[in-house]
N, C-alpha and C positions, 0 to 999 in steps of 0.2 A: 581124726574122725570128724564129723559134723558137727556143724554150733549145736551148742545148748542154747533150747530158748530159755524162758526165765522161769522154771521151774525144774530146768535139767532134763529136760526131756529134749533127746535128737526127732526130729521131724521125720515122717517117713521120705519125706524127698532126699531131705541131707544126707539118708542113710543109703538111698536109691546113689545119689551122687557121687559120693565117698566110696563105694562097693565097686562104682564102674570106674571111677579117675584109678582103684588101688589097682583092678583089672587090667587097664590098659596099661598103666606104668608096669607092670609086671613085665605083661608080654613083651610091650618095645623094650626094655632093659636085655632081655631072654633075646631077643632076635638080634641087636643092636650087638650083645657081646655074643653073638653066633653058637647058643645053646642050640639054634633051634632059627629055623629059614621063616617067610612070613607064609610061603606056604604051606608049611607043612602044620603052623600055628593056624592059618586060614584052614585048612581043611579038617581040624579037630575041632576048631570051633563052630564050622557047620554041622556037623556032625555030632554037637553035644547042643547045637542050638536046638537040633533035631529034638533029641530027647528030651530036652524042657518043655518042646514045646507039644510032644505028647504027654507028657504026664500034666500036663493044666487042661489040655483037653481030655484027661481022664478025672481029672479034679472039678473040671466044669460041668462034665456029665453024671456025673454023681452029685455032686450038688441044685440039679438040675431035676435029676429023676428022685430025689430023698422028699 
């Protein structure tokens, strides 16, 4: 995981960073030993980008209209 800074608290960056390095080592392992093609990992991943990225524009508009 992320440094601790000096009261033991991980940074929202460190934790930002740490989420996508564990992210991407996941996938290239998965494609690399052929669970699983980069397309067929690309096309889940647009496709779930998708739906992140409506539910913050459903969180942004509620926060918005509140």
């Amino acid at each position: 995981m992320g440094q601790l800074d000096q009261q033991g608290i991980v940074t929202l960056q460190e934790l930002m960073v740490t989420a996508l390095a564990t992210a991407d080592v996941v996938a290239k392992l998965l494609i690399d030993k052929g669970f699983l093609s980069k397309k067929e990992f690309e096309t889940k991943l647009f496709a779930e980008r998708a739906t992140y990225q409506a539910l913050l524009q459903r969180v942004e508009k509620a926060s918005v209209d509140a």
